[in-house]
DSSP file (Angstrom, degrees, kcal/mol; ACC not computed):
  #  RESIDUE AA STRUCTURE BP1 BP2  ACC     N-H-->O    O-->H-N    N-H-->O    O-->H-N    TCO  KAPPA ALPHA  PHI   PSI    X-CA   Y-CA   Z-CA
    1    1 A X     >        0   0    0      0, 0.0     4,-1.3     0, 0.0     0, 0.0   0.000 360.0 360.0 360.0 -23.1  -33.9    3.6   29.5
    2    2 A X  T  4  +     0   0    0      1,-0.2     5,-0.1     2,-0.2     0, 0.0   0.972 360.0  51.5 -81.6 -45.6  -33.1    6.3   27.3
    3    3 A X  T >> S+     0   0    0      2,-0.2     4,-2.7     1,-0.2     3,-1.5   0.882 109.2  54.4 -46.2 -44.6  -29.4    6.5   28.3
    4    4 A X  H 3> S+     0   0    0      1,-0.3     4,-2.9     2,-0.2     5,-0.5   0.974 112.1  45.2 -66.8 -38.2  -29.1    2.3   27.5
    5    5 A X  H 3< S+     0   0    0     -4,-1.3    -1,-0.3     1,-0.2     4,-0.3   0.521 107.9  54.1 -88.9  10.4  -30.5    2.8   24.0
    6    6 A X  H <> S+     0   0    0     -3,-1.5     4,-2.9     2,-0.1    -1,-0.2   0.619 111.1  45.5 -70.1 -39.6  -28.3    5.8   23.4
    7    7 A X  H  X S+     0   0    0     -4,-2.7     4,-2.4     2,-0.2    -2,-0.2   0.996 120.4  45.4 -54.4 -69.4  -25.1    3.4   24.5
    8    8 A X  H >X S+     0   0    0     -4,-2.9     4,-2.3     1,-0.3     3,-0.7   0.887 111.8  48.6 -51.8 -64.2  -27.0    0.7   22.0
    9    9 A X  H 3> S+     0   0    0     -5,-0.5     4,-1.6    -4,-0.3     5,-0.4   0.963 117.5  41.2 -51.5 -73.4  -27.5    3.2   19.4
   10   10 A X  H 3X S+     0   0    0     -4,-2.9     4,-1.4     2,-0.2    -1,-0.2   0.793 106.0  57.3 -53.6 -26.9  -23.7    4.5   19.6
   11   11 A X  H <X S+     0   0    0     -4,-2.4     4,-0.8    -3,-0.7     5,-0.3   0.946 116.7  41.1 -76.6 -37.6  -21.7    1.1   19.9
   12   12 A X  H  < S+     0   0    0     -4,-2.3    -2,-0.2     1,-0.2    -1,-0.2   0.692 111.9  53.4 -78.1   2.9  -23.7    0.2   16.3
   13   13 A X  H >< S+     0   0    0     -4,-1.6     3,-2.0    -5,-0.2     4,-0.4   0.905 115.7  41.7 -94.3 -66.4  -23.3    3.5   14.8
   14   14 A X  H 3< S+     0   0    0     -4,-1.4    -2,-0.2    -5,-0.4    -1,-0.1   0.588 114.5  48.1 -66.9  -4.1  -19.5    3.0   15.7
   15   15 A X  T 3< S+     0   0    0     -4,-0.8    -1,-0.2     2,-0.1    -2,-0.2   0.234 109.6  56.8-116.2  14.1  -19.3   -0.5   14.6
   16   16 A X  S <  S+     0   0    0     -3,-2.0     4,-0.2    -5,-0.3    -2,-0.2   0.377 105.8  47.0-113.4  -1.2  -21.1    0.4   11.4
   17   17 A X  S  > S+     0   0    0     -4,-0.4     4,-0.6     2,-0.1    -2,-0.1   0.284 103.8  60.4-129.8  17.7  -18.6    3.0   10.4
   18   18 A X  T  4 S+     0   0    0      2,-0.1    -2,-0.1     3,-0.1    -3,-0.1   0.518 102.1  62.2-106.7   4.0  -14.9    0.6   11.1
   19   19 A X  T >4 S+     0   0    0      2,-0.1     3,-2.6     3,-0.1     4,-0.5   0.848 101.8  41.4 -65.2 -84.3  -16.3   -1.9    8.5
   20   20 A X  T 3> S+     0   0    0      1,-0.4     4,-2.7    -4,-0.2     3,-0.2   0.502 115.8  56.2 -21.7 -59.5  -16.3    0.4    5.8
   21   21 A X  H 3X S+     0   0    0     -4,-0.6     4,-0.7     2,-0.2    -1,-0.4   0.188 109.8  46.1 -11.8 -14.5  -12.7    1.7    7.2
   22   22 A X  H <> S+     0   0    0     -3,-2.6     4,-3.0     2,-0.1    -2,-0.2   0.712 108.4  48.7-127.8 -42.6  -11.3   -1.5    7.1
   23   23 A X  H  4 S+     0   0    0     -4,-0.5     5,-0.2    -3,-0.2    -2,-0.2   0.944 108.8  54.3 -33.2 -79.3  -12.5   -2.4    3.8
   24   24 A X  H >X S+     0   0    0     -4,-2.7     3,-5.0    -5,-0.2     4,-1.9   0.941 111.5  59.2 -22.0 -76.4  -10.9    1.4    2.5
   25   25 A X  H >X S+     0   0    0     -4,-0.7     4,-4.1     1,-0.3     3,-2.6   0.880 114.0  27.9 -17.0 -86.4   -7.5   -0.3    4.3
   26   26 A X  H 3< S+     0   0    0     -4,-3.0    -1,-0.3     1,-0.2    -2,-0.2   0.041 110.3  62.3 -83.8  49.1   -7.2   -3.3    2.3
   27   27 A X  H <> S+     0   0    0     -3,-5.0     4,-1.4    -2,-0.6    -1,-0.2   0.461 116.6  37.4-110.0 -19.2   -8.6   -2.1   -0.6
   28   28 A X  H <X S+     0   0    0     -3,-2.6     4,-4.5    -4,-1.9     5,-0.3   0.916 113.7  55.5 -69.6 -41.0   -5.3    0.5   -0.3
   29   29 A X  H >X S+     0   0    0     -4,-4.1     4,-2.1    -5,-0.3     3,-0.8   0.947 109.4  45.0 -49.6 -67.0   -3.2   -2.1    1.0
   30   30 A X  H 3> S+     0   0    0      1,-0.2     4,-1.9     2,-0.2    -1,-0.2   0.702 113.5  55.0 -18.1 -56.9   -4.1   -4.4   -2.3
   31   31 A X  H 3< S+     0   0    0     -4,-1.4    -1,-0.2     2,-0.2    -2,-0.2   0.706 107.2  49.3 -47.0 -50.4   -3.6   -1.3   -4.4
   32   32 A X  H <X S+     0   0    0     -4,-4.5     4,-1.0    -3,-0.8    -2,-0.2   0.721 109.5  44.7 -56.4 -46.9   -0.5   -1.0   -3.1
   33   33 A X  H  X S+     0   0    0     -4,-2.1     4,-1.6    -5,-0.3    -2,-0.2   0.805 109.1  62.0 -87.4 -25.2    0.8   -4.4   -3.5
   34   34 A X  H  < S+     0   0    0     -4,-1.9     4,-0.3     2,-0.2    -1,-0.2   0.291 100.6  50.2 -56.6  -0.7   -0.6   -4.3   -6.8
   35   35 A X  H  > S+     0   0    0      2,-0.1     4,-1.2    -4,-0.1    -2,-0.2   0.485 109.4  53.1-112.5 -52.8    1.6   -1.4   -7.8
   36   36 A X  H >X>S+     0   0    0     -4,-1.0     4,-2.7     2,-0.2     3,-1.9   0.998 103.9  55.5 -55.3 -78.9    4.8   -3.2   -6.5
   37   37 A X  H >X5S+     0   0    0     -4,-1.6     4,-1.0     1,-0.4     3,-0.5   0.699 107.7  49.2 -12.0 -71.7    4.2   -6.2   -8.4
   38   38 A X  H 3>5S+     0   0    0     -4,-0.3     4,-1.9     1,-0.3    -1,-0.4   0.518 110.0  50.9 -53.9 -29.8    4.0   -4.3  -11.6
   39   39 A X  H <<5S+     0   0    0     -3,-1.9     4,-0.5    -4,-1.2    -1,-0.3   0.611 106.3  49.8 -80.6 -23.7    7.0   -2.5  -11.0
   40   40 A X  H <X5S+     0   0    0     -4,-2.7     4,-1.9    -3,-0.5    -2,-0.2   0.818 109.5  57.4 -82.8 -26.2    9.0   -5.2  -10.2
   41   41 A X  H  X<S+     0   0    0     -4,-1.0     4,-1.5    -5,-0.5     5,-0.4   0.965 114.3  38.4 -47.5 -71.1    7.5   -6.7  -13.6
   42   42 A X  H  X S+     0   0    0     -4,-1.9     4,-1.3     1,-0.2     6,-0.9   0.864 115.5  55.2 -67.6 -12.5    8.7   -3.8  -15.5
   43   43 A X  H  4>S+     0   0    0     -4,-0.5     5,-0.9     2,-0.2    -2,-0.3   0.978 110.5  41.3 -74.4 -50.3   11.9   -3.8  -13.4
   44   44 A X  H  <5S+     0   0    0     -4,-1.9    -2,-0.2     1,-0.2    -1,-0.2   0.619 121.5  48.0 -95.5 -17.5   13.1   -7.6  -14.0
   45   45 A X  H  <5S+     0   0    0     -4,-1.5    -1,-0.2    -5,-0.2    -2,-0.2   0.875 121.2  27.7-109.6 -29.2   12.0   -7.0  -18.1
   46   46 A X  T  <5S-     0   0    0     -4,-1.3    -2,-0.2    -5,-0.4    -3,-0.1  -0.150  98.6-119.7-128.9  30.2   13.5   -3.9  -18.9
   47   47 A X  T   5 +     0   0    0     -4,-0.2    -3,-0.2     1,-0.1    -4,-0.1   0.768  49.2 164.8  74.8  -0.4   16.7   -3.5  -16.7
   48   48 A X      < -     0   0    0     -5,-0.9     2,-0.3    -6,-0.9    -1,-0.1  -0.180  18.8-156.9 -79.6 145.1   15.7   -0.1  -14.8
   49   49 A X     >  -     0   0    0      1,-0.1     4,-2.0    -2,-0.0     3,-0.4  -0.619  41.0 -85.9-114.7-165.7   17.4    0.9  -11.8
   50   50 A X  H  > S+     0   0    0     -2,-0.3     4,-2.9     1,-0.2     5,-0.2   0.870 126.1  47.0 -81.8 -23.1   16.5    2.9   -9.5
   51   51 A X  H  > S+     0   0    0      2,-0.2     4,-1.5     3,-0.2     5,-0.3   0.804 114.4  54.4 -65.2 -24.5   17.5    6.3  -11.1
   52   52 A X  H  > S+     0   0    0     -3,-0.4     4,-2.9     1,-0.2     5,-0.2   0.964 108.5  45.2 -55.1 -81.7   15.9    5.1  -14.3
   53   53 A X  H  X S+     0   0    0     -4,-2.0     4,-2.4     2,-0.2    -1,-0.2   0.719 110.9  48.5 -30.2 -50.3   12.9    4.4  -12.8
   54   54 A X  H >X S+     0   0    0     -4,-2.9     4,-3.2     1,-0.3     3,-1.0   0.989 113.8  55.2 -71.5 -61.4   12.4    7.5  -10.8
   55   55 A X  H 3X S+     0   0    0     -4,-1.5     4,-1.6     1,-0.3    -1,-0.3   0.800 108.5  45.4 -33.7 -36.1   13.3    9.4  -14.1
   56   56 A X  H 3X S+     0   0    0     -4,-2.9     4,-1.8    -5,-0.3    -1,-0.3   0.960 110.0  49.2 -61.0 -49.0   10.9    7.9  -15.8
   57   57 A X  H XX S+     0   0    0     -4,-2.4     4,-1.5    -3,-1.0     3,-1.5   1.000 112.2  54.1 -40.1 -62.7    8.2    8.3  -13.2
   58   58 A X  H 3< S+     0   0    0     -4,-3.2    -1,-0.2     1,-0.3    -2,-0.1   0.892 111.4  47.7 -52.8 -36.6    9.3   12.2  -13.0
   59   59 A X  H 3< S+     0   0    0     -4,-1.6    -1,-0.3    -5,-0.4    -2,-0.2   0.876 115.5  38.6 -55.1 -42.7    8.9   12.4  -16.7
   60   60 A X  H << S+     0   0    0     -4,-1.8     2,-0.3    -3,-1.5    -1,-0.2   0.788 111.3  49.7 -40.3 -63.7    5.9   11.0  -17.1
   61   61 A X  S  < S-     0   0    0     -4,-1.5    -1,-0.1     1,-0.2     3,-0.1  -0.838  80.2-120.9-105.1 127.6    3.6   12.1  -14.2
   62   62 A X        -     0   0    0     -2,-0.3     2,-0.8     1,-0.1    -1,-0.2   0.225  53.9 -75.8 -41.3-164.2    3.3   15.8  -13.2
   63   63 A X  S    S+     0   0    0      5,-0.0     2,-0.2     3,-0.0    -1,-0.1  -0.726  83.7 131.9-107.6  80.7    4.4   16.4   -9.5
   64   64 A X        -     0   0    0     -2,-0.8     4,-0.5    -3,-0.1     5,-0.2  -0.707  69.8-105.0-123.2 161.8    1.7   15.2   -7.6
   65   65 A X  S  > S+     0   0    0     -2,-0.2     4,-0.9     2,-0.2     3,-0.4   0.874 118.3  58.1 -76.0 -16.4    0.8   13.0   -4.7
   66   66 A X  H >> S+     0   0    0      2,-0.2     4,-1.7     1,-0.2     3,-1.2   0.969 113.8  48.1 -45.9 -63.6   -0.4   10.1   -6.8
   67   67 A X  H 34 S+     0   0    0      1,-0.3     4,-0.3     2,-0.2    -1,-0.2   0.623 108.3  42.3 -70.5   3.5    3.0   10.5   -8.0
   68   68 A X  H 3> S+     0   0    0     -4,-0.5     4,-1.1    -3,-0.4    -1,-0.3   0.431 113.7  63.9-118.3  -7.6    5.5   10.7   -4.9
   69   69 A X  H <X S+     0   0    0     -3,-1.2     4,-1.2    -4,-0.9     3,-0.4   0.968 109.4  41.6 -80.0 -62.3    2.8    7.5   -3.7
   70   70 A X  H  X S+     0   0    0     -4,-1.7     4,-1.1     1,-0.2    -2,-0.2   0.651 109.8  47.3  23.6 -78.9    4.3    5.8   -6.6
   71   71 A X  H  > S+     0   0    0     -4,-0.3     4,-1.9     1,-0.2    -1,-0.2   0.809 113.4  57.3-104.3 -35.6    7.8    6.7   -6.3
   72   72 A X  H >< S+     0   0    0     -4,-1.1     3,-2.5    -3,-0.4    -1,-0.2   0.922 108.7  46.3 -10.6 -84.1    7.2    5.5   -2.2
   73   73 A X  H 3X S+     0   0    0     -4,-1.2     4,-0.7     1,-0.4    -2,-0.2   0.443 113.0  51.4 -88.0 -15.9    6.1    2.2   -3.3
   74   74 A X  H 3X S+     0   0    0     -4,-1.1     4,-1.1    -5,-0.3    -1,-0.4   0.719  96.1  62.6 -67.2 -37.5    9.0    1.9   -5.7
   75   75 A X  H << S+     0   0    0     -3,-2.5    -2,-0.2    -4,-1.9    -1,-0.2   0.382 104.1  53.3 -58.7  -7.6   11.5    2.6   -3.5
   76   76 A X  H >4 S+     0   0    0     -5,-0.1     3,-2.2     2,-0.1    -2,-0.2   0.820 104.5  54.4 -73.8 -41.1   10.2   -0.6   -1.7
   77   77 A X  H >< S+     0   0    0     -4,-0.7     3,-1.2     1,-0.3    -2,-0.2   0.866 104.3  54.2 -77.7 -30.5   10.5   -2.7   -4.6
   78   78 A X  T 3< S+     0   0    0     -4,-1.1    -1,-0.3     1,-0.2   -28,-0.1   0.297  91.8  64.6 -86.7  16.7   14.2   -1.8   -5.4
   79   79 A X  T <  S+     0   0    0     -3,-2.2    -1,-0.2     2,-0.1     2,-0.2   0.146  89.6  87.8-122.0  38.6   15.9   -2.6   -2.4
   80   80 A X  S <  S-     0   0    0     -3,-1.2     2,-0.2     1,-0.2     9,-0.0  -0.396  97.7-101.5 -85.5 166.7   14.7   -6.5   -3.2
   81   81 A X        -     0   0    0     -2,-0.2    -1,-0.2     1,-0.0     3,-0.1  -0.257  33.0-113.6 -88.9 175.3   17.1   -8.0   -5.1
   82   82 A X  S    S+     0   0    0     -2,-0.2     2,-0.2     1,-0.1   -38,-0.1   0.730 112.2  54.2 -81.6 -40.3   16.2   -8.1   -8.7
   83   83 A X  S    S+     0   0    0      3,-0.0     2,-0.8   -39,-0.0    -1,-0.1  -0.233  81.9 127.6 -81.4  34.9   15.7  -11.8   -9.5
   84   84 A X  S    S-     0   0    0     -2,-0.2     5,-0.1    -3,-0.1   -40,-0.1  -0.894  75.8-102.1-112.5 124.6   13.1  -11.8   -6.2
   85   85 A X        -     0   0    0     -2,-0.8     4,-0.2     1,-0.1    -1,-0.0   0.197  22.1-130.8 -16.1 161.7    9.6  -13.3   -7.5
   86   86 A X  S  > S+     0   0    0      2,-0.1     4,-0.6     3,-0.1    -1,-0.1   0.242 115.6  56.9-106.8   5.8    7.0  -10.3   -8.1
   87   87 A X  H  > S+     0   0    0      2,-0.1     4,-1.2     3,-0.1     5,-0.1   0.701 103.1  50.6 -59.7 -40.6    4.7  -12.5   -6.0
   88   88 A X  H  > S+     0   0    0      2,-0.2     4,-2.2     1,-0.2    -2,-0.1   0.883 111.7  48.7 -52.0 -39.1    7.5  -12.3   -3.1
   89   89 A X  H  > S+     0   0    0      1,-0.3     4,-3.5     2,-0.2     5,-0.2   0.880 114.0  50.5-101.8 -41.0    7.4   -8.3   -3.6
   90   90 A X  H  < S+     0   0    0     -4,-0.6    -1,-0.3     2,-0.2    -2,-0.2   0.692 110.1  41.9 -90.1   2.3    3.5   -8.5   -3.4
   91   91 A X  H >X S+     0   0    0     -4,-1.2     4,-1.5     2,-0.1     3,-1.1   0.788 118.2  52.1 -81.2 -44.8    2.8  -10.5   -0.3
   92   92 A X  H 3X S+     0   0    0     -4,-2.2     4,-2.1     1,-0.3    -2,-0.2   0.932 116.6  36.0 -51.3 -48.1    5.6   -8.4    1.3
   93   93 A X  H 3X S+     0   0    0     -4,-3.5     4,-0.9     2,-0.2    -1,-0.3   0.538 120.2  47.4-101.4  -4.2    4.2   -5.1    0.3
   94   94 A X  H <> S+     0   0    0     -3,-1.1     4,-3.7    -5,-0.2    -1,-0.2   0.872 120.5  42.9 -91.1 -64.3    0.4   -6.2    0.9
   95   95 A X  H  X S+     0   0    0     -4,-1.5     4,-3.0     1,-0.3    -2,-0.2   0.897 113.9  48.0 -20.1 -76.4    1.6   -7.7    4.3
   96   96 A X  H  X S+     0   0    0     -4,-2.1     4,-1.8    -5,-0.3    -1,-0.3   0.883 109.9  49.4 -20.2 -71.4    3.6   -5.0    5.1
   97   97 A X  H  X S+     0   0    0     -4,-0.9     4,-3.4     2,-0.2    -2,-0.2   0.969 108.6  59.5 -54.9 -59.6    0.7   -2.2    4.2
   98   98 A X  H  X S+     0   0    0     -4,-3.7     4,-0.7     1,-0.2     5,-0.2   0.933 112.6  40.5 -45.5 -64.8   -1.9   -4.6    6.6
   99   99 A X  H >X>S+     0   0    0     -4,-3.0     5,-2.3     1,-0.2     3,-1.8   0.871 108.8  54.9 -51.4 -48.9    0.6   -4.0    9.6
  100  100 A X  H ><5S+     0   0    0     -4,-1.8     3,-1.0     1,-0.3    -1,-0.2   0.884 112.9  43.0 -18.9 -62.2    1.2   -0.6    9.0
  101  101 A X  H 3<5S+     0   0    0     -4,-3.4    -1,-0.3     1,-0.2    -2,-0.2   0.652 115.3  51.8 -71.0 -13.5   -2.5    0.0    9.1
  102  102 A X  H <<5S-     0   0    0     -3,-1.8    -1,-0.2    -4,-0.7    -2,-0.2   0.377 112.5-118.3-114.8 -35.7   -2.8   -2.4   12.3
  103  103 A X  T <<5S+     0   0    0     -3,-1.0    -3,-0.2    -4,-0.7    -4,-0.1   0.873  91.0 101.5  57.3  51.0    0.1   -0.5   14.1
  104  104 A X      < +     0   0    0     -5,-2.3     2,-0.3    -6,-0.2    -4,-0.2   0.499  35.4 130.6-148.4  11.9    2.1   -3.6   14.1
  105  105 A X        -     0   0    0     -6,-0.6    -9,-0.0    -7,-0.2    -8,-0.0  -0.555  63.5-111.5 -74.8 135.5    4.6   -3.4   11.4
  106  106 A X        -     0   0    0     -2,-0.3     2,-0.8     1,-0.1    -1,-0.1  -0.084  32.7-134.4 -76.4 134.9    8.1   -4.3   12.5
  107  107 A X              0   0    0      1,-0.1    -1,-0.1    -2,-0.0     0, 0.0  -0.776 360.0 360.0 -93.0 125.5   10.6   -1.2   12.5
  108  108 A X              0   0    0     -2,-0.8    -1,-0.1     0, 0.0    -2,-0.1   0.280 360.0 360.0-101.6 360.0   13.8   -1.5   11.1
């Protein structure tokens, strides 16, 4: 008896700590795609390329990981064409981020 309510006890323990995990995911994933968006915003309105951009970044933000997560999620957004939707760039990059976290984003 004790052993079955130790099983019981451990499968909800463990199914009480991937919500929260999964939630964390797409709350990055989101984050993520929301970050793209906006960069492709400022890309398509002020002209940057990609050296711009990272030059800008560097100036701006010390040398952190916040800031090389950035410069990541920027390098996504610039090898889209430039006249590409910044809805297109944030279902690709939300998408993207959900497989990646899945293990089932496609490798190029």
């Amino acid at each position: 008896m004790n052993k079955t309510a130790f099983i019981i006890m451990a499968g909800l323990f463990s199914t009480a700590q991937a919500a929260p995990l999964e939630r964390q995911n797409i709350t990055s994933c989101a984050y993520q795609a929301g970050t793209a968006y906006e960069i492709q915003h400022i890309r398509q309105q002020q002209g940057h390329n990609w050296d711009q951009f990272a030059a800008n970044i560097n100036k701006i933000y010390a040398d952190s990981q916040g800031r090389d997560d950035l410069l990541v999620i920027a390098e996504r957004v610039f090898i889209q064409p430039v006249d590409t939707e910044a809805d297109v760039i944030h279902d690709e990059i939300f998408n993207a981020c959900v497989q990646r976290q899945q293990g089932t984003e496609a490798q190029f």
